[in-house]
FIRO-813240 format. One record per residue: residue in three letters; x, y, z of N, C-alpha, C in turn. Coordinates in steps of 0.1 Angstrom, whole numbers, plus 2048, in hexadecimal, padded with zeros to 3 digits. Layout:
<nodes>
<'ALA' <X Y Z> <X Y Z> <X Y Z>>
...
</nodes>
This chain:
<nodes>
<'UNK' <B01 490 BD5> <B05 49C BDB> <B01 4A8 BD1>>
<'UNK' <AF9 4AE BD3> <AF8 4BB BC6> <B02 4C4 BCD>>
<'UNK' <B06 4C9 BC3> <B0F 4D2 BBF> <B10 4E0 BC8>>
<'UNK' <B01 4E2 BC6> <AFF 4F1 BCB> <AFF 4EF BDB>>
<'UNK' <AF9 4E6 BDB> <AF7 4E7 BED> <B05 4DD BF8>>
<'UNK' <B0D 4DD BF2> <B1A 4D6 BFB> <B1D 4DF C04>>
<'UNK' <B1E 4DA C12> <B20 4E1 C1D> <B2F 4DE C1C>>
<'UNK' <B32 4EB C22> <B43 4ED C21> <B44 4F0 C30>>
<'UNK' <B4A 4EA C38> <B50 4F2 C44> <B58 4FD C47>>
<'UNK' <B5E 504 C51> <B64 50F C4F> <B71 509 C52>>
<'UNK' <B70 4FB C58> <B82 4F2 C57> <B83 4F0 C4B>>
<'UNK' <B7A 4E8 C44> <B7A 4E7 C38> <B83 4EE C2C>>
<'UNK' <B79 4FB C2F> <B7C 505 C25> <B8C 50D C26>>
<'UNK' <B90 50D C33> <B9D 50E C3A> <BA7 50B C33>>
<'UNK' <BA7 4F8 C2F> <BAE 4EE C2C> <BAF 4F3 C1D>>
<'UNK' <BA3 4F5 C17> <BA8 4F3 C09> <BAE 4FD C00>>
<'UNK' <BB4 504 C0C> <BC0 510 C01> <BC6 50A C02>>
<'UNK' <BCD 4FF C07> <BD7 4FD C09> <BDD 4EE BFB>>
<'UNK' <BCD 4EF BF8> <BCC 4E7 BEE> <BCA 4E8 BDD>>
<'UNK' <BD3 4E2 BD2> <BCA 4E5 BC6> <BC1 4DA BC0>>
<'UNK' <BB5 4DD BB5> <BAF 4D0 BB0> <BB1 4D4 BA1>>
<'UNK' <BB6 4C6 B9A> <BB2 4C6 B8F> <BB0 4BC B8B>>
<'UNK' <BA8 4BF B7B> <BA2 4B3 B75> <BAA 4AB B68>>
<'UNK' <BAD 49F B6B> <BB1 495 B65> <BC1 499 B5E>>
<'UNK' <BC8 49F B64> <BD2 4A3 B68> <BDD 493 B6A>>
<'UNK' <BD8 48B B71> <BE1 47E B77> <BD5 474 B7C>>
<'UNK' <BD2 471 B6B> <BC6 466 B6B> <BCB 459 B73>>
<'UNK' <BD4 456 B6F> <BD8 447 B6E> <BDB 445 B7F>>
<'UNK' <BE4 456 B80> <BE8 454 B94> <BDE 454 B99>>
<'UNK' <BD1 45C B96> <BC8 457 B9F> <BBF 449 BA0>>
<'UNK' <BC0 446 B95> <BB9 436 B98> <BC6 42C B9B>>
<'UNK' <BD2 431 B9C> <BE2 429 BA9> <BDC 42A BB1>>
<'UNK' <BD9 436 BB5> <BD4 43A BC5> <BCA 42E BC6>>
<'UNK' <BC0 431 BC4> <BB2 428 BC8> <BB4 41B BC6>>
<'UNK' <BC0 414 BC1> <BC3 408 BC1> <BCD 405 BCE>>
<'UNK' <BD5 40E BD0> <BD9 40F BD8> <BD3 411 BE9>>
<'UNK' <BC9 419 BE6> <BC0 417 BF5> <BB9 40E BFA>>
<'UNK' <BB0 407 BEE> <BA3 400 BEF> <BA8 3F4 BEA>>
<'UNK' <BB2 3F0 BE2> <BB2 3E1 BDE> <BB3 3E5 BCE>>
<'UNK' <BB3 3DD BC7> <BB0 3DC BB3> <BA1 3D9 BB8>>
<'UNK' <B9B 3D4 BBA> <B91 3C9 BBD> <B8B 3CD BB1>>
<'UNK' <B7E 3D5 BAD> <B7A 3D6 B9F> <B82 3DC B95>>
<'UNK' <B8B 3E8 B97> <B95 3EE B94> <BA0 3E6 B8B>>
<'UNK' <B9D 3D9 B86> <BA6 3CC B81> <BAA 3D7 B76>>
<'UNK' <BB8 3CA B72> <BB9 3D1 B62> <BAF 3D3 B56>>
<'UNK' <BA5 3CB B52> <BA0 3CE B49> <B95 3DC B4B>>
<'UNK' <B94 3DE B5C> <B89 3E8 B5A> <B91 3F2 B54>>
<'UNK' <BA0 3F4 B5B> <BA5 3FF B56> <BA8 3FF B4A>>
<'UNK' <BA9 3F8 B44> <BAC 3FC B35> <BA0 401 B2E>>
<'UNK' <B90 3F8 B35> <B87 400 B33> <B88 40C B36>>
<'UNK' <B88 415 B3D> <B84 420 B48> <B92 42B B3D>>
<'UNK' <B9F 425 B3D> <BA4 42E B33> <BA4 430 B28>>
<'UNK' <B9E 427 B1F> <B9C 426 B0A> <B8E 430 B11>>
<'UNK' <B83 42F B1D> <B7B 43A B1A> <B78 446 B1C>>
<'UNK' <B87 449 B26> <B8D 452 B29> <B92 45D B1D>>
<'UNK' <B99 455 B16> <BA0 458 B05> <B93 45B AFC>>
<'UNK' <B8D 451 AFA> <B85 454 AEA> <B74 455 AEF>>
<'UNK' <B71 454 AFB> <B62 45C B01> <B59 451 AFB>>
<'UNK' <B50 455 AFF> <B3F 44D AFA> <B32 456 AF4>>
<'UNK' <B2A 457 AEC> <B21 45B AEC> <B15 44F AEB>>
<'UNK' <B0D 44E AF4> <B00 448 AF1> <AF6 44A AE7>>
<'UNK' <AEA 448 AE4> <ADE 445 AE0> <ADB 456 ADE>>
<'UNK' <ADB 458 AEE> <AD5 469 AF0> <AE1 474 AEE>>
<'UNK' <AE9 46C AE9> <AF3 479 AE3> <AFB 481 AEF>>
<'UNK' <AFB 479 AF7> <AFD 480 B09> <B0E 477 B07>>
<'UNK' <B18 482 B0C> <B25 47B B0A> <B24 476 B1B>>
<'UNK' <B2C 46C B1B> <B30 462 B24> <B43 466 B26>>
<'UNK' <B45 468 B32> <B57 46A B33> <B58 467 B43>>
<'UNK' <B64 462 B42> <B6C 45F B4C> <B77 46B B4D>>
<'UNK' <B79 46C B5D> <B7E 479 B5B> <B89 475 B6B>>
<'UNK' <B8D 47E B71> <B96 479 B7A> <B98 48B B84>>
<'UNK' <B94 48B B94> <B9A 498 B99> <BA5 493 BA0>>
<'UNK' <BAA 49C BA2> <BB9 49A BAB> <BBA 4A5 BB5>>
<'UNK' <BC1 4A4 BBE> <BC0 4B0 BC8> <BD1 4AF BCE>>
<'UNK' <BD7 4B8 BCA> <BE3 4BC BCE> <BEA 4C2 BD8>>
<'UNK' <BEF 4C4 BE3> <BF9 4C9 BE9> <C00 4D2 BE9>>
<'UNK' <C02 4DD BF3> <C0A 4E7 BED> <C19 4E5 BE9>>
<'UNK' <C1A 4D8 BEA> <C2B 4D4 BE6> <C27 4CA BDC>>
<'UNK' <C1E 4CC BD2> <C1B 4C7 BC7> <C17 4B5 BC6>>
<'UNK' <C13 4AF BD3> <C11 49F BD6> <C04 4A3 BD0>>
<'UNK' <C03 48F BCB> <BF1 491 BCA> <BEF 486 BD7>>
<'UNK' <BE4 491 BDB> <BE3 48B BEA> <BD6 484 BEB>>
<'UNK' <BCC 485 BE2> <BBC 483 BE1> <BBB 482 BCF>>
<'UNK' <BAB 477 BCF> <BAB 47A BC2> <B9C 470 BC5>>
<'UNK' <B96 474 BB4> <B8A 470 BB3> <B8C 467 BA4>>
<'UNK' <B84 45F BA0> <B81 458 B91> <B70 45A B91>>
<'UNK' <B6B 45A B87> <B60 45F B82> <B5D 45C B75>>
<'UNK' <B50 460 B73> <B4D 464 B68> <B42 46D B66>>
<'UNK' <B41 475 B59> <B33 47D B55> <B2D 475 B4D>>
<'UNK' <B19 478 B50> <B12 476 B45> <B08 483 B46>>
<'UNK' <B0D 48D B3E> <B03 498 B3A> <B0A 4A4 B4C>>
<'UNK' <AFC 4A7 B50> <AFF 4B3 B5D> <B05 4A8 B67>>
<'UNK' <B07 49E B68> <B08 491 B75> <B16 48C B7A>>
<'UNK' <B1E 48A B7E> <B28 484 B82> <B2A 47A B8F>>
<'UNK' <B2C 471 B89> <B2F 465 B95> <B39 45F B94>>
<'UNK' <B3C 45F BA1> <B4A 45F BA6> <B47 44E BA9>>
<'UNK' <B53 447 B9E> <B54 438 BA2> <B5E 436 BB2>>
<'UNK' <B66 43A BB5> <B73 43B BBA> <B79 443 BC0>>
<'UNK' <B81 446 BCA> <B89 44E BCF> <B94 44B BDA>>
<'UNK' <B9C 452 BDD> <BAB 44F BE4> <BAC 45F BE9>>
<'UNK' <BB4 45B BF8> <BB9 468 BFB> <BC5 45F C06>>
<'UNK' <BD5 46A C04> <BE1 463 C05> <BDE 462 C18>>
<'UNK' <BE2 457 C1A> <BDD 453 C27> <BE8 45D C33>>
<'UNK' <BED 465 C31> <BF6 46E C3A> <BEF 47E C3C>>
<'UNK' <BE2 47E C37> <BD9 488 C34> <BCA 484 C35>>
<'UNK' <BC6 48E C3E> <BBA 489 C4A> <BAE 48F C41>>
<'UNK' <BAE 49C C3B> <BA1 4A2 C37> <BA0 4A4 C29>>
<'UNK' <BAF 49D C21> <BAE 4A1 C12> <BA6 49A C0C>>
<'UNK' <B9C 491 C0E> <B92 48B C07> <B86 493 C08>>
<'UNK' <B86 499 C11> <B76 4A5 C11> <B7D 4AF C0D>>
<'UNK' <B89 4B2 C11> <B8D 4C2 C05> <B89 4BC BFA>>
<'UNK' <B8E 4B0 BF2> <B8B 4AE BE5> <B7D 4AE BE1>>
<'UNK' <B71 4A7 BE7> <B68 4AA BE6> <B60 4B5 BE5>>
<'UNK' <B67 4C0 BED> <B5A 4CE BEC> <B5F 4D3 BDF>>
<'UNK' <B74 4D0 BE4> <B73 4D9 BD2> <B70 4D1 BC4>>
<'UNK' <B70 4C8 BC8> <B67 4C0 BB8> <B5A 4C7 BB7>>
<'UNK' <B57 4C6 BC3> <B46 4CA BC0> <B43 4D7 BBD>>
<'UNK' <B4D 4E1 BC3> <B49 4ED BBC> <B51 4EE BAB>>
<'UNK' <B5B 4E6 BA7> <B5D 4EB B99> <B53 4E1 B8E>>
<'UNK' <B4D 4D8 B98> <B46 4D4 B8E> <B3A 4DD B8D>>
<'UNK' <B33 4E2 B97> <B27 4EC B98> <B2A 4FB B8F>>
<'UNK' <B38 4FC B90> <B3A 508 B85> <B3C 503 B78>>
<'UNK' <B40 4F6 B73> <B3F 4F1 B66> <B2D 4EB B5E>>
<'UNK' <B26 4ED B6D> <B19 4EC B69> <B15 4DD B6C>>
<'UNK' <B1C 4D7 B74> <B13 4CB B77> <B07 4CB B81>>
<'UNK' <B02 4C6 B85> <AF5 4C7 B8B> <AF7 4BD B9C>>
<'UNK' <AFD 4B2 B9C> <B01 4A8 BA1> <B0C 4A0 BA2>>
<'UNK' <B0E 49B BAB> <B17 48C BAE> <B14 483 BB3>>
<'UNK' <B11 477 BAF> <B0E 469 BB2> <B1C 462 BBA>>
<'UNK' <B16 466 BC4> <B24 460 BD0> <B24 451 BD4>>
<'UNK' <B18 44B BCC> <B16 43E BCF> <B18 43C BE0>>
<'UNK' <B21 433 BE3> <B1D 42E BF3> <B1B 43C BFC>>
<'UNK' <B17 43A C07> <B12 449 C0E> <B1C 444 C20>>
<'UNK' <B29 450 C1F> <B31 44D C2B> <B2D 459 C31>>
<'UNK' <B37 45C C3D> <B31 464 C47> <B37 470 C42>>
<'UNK' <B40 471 C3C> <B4A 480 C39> <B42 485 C2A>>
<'UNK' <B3A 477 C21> <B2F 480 C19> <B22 484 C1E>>
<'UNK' <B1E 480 C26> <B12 483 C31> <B16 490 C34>>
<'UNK' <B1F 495 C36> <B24 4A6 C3D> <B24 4AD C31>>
<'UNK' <B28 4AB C26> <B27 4B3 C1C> <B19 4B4 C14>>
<'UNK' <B14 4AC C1B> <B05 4B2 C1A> <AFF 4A3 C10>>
<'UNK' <B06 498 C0C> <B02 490 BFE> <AF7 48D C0B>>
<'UNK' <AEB 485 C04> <AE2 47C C09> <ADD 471 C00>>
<'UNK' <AD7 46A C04> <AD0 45B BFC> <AC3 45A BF8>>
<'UNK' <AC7 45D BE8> <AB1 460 BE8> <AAE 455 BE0>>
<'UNK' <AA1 453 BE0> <A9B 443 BDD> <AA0 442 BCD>>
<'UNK' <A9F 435 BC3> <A9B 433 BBC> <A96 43C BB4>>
<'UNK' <A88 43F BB2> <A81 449 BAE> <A88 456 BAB>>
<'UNK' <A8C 45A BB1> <A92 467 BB2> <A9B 465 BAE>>
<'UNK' <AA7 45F BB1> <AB3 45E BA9> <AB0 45E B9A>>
<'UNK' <AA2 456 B98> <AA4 450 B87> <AA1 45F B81>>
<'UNK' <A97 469 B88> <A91 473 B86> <A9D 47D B82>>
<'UNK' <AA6 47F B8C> <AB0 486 B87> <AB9 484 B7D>>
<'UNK' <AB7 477 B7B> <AC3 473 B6E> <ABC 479 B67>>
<'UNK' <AB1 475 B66> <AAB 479 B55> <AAC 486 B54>>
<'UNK' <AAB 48F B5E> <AA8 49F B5F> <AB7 4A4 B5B>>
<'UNK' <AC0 49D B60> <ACD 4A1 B5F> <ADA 49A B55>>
<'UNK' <AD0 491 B4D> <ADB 48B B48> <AE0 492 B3A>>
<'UNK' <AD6 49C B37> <AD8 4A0 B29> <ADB 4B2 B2F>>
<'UNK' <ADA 4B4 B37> <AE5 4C0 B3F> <AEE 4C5 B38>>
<'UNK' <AF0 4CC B31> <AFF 4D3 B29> <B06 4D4 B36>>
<'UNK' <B16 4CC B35> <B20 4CF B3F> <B2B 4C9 B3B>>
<'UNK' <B38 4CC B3F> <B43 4C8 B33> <B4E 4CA B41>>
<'UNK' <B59 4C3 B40> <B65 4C2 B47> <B6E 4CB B43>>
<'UNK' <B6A 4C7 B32> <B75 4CE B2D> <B78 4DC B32>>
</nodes>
């Protein structure tokens, strides 16, 4: 999904005052959530202990490009977290391992998505790697490009100055 070009509806756009996002605010609730929606299935304990020590103390590779796990959340005007994402950056890129949205709420998983996508596009990312391709990221405009192209943008994008922080 690039950043710049996420189609927003005007329901969409409607819904998400009613909404807040922040980042990594309620790491750990949001990967409850996603264990909670989907199963533990990969999500076991050791990943998490993985996924939080790299959460905590980060990664740098080879190319000096930090590596972080990071967490959105999407809140409620009565302060629930109703939606959330798990992720990670490498350089302008973010891909999203994961996600949960509280099943008594029909459109907070695409509010969460447009506003991830635009605070990531104002923090300077370039992209999101949505991995599988459903019908509600089809609308927001993600698509599926080959191989080639995907590898093409890593490289263009992986050394990206862009930061969470």
């Amino acid at each position: 999904l690039d950043c710049v070009k996420t189609h927003v509806s005007k329901r969409t756009l409607r819904l998400a005052r009613h909404y807040t996002i922040t980042i990594d605010k309620a790491y750990d609730d949001v990967m409850l959530g996603c264990i909670n929606q989907h199963g533990e299935g990969w999500l076991y304990r050791g990943t998490r202990w993985i996924l939080r020590t790299l959460r905590k103390q980060g990664y740098t590779g080879k190319r000096n490009v930090p590596i972080e796990t990071h967490s959105f959340e999407l809140w409620d005007a009565d302060g629930q977290l109703v939606a959330g994402d798990l992720g990670y950056t490498v350089g302008g890129i973010y891909s999203s391992m994961t996600g949960f949205r509280a099943q008594h709420t029909k459109s907070a998983g695409e509010v969460q998505m447009v506003l991830m996508s635009a605070l990531l596009h104002k923090m300077g990312f370039a992209w999101i790697d949505l991995g599988q391709v459903l019908e509600y990221k089809a609308r927001l405009g993600a698509r599926v490009i080959d191989r080639r192209a995907h590898l093409e943008r890593l490289r263009r994008d992986r050394d990206r100055p862009a930061s969470l922080a």
